[in-house]
PyMOL Python script that loads the backbone (N, CA, C, O; Angstrom):
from pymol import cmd

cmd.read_pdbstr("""\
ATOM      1  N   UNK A   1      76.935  71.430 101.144  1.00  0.00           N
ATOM      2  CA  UNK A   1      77.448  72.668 101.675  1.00  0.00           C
ATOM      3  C   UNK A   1      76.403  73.279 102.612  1.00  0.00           C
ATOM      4  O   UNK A   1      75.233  73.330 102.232  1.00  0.00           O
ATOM      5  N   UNK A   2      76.818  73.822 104.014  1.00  0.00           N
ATOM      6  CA  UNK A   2      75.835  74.114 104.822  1.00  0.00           C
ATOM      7  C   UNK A   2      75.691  75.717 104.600  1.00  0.00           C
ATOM      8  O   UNK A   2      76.642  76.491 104.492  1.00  0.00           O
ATOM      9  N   UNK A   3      74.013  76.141 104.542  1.00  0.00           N
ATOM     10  CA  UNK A   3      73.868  76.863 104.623  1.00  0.00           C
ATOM     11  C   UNK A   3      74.225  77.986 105.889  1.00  0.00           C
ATOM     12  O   UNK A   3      73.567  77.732 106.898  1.00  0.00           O
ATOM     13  N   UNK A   4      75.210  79.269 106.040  1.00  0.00           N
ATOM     14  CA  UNK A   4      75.781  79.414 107.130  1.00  0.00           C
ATOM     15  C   UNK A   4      74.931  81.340 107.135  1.00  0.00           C
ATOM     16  O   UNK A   4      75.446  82.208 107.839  1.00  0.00           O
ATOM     17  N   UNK A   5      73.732  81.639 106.303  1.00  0.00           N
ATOM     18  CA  UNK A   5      73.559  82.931 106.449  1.00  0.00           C
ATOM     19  C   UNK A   5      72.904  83.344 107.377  1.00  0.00           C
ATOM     20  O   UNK A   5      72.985  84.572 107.371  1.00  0.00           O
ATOM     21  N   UNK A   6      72.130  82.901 108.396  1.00  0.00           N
ATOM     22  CA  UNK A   6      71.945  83.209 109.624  1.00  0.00           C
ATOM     23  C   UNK A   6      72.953  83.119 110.911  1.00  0.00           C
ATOM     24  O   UNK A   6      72.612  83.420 112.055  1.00  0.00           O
ATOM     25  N   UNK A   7      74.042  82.727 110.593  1.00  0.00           N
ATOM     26  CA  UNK A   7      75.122  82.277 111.378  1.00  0.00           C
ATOM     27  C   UNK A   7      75.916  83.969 110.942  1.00  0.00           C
ATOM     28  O   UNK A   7      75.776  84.962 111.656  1.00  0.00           O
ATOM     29  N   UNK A   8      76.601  83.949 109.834  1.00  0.00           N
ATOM     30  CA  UNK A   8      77.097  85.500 109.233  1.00  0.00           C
ATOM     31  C   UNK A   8      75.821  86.514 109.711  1.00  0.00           C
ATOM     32  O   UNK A   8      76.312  87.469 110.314  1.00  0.00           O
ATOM     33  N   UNK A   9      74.476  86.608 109.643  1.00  0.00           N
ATOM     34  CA  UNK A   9      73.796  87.465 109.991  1.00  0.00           C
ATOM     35  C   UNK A   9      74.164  87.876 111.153  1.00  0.00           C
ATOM     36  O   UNK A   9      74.639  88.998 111.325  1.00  0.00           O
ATOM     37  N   UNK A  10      74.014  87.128 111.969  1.00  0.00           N
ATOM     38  CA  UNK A  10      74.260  87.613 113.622  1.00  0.00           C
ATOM     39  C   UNK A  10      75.461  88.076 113.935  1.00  0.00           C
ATOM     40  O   UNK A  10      75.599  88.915 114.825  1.00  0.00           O
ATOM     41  N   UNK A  11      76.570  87.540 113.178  1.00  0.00           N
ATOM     42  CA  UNK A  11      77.797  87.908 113.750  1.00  0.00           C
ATOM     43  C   UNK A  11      78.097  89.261 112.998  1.00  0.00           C
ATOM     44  O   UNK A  11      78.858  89.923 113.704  1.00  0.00           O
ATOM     45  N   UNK A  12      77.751  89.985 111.706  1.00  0.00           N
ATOM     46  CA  UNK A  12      77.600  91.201 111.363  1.00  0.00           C
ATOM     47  C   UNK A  12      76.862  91.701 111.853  1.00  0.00           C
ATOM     48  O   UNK A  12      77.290  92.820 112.136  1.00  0.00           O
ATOM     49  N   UNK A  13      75.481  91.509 112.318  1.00  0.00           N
ATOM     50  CA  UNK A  13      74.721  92.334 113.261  1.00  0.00           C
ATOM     51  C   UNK A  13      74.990  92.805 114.749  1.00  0.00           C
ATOM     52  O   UNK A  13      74.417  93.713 115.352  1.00  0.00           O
ATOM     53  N   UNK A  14      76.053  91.926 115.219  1.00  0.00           N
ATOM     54  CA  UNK A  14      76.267  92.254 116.875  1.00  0.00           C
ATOM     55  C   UNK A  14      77.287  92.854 116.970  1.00  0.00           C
ATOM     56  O   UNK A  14      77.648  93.253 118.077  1.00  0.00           O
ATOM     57  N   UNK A  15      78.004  93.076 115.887  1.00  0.00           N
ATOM     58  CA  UNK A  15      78.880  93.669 116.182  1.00  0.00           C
ATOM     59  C   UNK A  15      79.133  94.826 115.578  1.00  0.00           C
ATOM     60  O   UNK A  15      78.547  95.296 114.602  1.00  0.00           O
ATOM     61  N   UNK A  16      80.348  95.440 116.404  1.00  0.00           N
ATOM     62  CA  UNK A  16      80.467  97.191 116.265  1.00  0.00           C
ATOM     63  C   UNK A  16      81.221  97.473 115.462  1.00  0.00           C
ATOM     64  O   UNK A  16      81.115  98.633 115.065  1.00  0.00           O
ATOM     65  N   UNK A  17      82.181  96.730 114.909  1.00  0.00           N
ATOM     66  CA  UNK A  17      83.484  97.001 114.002  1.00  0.00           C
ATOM     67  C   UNK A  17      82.920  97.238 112.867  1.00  0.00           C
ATOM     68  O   UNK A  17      81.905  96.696 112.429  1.00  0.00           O
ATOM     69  N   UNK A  18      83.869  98.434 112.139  1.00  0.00           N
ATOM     70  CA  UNK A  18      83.379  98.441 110.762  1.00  0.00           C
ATOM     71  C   UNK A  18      82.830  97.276 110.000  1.00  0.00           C
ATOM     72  O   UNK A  18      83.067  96.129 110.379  1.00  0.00           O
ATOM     73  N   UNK A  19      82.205  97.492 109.087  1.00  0.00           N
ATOM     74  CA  UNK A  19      81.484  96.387 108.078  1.00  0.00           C
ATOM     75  C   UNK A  19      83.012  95.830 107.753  1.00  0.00           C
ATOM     76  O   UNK A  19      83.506  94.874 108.352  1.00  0.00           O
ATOM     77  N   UNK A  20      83.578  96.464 106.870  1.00  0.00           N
ATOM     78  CA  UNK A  20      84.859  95.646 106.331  1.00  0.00           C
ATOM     79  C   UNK A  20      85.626  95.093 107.591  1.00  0.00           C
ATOM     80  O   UNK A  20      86.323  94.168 107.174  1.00  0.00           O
ATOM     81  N   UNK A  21      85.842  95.275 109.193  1.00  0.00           N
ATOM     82  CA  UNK A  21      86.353  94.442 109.867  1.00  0.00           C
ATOM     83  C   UNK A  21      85.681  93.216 110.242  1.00  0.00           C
ATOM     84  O   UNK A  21      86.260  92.430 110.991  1.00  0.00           O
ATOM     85  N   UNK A  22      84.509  92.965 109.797  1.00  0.00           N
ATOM     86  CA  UNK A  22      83.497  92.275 111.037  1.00  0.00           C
ATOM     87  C   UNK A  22      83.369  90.739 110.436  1.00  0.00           C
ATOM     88  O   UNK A  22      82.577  89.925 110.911  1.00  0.00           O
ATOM     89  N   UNK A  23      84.127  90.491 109.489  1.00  0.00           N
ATOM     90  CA  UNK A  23      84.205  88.897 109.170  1.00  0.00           C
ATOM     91  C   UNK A  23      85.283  88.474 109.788  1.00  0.00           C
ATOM     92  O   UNK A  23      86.271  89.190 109.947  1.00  0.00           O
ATOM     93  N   UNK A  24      85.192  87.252 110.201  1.00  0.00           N
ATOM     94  CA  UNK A  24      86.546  86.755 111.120  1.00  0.00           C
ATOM     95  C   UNK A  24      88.180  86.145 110.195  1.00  0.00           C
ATOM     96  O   UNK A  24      89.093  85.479 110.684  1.00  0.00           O
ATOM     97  N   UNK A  25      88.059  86.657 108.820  1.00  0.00           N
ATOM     98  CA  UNK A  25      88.997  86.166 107.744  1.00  0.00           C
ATOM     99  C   UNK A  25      89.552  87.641 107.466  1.00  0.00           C
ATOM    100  O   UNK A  25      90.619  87.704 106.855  1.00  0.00           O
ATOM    101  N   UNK A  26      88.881  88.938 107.888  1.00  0.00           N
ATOM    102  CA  UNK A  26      89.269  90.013 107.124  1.00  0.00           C
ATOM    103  C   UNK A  26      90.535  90.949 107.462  1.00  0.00           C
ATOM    104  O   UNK A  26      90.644  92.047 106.916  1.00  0.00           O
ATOM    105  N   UNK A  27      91.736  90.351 108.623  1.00  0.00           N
ATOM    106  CA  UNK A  27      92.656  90.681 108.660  1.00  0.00           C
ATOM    107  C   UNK A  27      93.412  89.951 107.252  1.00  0.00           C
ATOM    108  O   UNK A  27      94.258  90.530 106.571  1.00  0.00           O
ATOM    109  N   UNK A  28      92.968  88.746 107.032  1.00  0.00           N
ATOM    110  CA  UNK A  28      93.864  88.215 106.069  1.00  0.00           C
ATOM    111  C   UNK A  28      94.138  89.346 104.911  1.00  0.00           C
ATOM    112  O   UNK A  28      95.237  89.877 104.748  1.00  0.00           O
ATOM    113  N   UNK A  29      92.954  89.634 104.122  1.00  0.00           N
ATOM    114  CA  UNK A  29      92.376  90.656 103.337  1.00  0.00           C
ATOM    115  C   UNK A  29      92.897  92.358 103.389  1.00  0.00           C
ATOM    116  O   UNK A  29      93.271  93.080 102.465  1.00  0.00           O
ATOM    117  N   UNK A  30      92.761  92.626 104.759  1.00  0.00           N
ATOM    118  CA  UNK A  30      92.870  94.046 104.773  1.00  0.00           C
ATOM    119  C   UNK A  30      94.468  94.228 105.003  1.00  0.00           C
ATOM    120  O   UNK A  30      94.866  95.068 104.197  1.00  0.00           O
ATOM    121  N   UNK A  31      95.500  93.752 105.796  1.00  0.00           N
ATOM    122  CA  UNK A  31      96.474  94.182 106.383  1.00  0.00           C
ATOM    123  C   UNK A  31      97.738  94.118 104.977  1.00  0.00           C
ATOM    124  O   UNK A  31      98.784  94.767 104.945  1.00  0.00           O
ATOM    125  N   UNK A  32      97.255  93.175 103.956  1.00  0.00           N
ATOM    126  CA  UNK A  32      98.215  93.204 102.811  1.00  0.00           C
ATOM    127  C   UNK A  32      97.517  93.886 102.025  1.00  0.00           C
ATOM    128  O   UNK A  32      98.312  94.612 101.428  1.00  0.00           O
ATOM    129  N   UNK A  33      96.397  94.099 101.639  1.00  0.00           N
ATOM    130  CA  UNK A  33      95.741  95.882 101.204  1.00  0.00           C
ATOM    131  C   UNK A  33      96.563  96.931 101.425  1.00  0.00           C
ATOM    132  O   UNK A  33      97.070  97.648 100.562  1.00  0.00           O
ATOM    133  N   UNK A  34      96.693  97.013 102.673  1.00  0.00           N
ATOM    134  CA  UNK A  34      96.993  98.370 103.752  1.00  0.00           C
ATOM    135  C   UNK A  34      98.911  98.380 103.455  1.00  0.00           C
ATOM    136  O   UNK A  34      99.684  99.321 103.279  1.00  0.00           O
ATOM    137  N   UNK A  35      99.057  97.401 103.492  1.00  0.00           N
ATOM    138  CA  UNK A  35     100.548  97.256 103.029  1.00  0.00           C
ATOM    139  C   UNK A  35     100.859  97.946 101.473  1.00  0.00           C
ATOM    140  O   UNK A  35     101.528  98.907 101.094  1.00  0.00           O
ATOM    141  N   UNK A  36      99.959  96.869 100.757  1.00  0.00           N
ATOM    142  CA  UNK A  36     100.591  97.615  99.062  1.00  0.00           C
ATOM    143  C   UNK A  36      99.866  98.573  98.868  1.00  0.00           C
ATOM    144  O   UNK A  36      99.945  98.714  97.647  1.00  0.00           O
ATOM    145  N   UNK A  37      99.060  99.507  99.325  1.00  0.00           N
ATOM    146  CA  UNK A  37      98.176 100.972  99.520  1.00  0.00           C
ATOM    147  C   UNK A  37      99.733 101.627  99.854  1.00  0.00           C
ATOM    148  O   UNK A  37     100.276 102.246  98.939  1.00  0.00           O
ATOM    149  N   UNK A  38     100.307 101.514 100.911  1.00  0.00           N
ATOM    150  CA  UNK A  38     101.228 102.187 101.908  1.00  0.00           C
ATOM    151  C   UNK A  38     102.863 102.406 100.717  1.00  0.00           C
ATOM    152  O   UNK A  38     103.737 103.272 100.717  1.00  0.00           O
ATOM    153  N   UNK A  39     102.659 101.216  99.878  1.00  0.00           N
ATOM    154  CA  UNK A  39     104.364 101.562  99.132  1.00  0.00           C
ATOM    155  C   UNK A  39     103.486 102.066  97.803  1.00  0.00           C
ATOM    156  O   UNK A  39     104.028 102.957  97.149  1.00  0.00           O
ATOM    157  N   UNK A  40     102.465 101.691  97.436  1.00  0.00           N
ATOM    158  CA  UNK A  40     101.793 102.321  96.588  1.00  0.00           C
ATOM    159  C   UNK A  40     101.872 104.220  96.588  1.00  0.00           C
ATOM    160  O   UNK A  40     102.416 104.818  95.660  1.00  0.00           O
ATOM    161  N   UNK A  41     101.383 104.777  97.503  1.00  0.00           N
ATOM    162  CA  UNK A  41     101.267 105.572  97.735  1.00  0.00           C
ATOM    163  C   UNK A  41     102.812 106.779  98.481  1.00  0.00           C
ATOM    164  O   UNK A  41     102.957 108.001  98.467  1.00  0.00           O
ATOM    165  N   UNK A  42     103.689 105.626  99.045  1.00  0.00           N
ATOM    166  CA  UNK A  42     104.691 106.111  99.748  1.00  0.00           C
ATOM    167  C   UNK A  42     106.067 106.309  98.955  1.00  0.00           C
ATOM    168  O   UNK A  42     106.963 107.058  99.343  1.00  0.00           O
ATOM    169  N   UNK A  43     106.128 105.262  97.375  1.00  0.00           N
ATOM    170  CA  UNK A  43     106.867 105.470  96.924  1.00  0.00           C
ATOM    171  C   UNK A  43     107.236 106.518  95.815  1.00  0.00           C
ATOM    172  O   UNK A  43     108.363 106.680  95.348  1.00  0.00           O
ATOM    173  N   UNK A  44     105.825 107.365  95.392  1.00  0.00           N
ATOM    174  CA  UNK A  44     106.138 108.078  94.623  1.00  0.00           C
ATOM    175  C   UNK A  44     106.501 109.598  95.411  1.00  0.00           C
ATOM    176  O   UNK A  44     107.211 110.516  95.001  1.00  0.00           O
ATOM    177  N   UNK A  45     105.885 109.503  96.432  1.00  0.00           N
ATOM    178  CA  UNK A  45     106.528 110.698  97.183  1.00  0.00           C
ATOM    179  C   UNK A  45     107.847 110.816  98.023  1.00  0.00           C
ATOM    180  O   UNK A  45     108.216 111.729  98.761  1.00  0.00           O
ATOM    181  N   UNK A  46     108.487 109.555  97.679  1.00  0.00           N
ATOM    182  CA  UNK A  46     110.192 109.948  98.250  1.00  0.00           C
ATOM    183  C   UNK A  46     110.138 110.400  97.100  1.00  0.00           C
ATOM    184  O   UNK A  46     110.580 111.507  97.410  1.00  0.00           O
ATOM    185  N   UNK A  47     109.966 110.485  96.003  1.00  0.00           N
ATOM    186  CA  UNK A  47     110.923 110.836  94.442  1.00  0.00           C
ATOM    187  C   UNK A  47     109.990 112.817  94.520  1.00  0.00           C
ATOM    188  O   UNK A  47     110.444 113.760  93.874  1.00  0.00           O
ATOM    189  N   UNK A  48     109.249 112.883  95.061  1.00  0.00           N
ATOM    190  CA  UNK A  48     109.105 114.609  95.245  1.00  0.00           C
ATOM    191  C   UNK A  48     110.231 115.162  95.530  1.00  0.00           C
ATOM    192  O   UNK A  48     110.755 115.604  94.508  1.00  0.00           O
ATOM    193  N   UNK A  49     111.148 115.427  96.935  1.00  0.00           N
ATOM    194  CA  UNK A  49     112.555 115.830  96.602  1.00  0.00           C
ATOM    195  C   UNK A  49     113.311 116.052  94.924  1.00  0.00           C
ATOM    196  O   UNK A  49     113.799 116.978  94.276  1.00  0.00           O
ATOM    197  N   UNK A  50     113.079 114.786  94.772  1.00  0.00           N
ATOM    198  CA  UNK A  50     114.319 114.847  93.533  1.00  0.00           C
ATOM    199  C   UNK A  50     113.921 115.265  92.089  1.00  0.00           C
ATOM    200  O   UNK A  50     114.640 115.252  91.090  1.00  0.00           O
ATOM    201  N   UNK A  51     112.322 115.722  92.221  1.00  0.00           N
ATOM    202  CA  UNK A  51     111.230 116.709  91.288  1.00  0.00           C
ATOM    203  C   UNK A  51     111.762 117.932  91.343  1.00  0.00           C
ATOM    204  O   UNK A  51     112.259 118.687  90.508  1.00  0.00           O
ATOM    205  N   UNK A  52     111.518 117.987  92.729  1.00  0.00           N
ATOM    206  CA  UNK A  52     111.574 119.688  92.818  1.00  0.00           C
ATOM    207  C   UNK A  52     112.937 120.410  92.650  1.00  0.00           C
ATOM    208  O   UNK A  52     113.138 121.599  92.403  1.00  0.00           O
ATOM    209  N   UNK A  53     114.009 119.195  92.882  1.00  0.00           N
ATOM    210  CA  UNK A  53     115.389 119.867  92.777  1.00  0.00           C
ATOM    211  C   UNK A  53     115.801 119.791  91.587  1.00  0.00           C
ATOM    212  O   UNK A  53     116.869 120.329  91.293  1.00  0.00           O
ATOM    213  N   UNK A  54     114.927 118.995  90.480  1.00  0.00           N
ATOM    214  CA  UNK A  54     115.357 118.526  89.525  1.00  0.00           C
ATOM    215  C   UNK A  54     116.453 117.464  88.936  1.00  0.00           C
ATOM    216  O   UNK A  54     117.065 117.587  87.875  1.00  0.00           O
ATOM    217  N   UNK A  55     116.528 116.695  89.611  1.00  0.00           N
ATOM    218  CA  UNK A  55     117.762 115.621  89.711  1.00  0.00           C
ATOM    219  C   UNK A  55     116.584 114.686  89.022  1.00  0.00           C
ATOM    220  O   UNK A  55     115.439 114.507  89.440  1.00  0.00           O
ATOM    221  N   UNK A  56     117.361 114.019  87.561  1.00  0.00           N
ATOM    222  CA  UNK A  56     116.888 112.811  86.911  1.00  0.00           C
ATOM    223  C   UNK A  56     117.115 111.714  87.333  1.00  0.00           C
ATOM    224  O   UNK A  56     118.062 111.986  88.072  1.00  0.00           O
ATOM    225  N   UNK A  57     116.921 110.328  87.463  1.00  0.00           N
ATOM    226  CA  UNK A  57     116.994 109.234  87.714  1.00  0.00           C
ATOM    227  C   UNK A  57     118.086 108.573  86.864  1.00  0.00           C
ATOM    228  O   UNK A  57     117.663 108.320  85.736  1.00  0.00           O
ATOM    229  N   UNK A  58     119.500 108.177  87.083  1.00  0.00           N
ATOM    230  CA  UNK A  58     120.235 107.542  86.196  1.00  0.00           C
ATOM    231  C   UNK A  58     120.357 106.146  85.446  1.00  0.00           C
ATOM    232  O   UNK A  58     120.235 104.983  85.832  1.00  0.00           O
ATOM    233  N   UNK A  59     120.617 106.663  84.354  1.00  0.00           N
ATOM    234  CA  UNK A  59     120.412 106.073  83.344  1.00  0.00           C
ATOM    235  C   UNK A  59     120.829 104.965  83.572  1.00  0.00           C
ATOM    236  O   UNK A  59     121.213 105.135  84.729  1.00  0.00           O
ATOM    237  N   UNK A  60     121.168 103.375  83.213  1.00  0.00           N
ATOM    238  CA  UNK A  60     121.653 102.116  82.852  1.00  0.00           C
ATOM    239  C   UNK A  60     122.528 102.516  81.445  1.00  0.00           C
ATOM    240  O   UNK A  60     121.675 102.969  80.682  1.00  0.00           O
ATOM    241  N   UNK A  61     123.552 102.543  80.917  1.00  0.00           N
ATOM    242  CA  UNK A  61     123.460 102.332  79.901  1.00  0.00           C
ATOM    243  C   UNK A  61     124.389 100.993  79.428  1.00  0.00           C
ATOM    244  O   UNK A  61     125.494 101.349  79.020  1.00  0.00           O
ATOM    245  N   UNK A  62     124.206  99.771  79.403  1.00  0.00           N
ATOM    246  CA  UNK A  62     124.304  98.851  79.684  1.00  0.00           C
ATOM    247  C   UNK A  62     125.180  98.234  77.719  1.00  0.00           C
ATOM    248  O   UNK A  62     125.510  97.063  77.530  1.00  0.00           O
TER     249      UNK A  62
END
""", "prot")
cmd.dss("prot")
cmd.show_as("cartoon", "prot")
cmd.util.cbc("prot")
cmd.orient("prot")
């Protein structure tokens, strides 16, 4: 296995992009982050409306 940490040194050092952008793999990483962050965060606030009006979620009763 080749040693590659002077190779990663330089290419985090020359460049300007955030630390977390500056590896050349870290779209893989960040953009499905940024995705389940986004329904993470997006789905409990459609259900605010139906808090404040008080409307329960219906039941199954199966």
């Amino acid at each position: 296995m080749a040693n590659n940490v002077t190779k990663l040194q330089r290419l985090f050092q020359a460049s300007s992009k955030p630390i977390w952008w500056r590896h050349p793999r870290s779209a893989f990483y960040l953009y499905p982050y940024y995705g389940l962050l986004a329904v993470a965060v997006l789905a409990p606030i459609c259900y605010i409306p139906n808090a404040v009006l008080g409307i329960k979620a219906k039941k199954n009763l199966a």
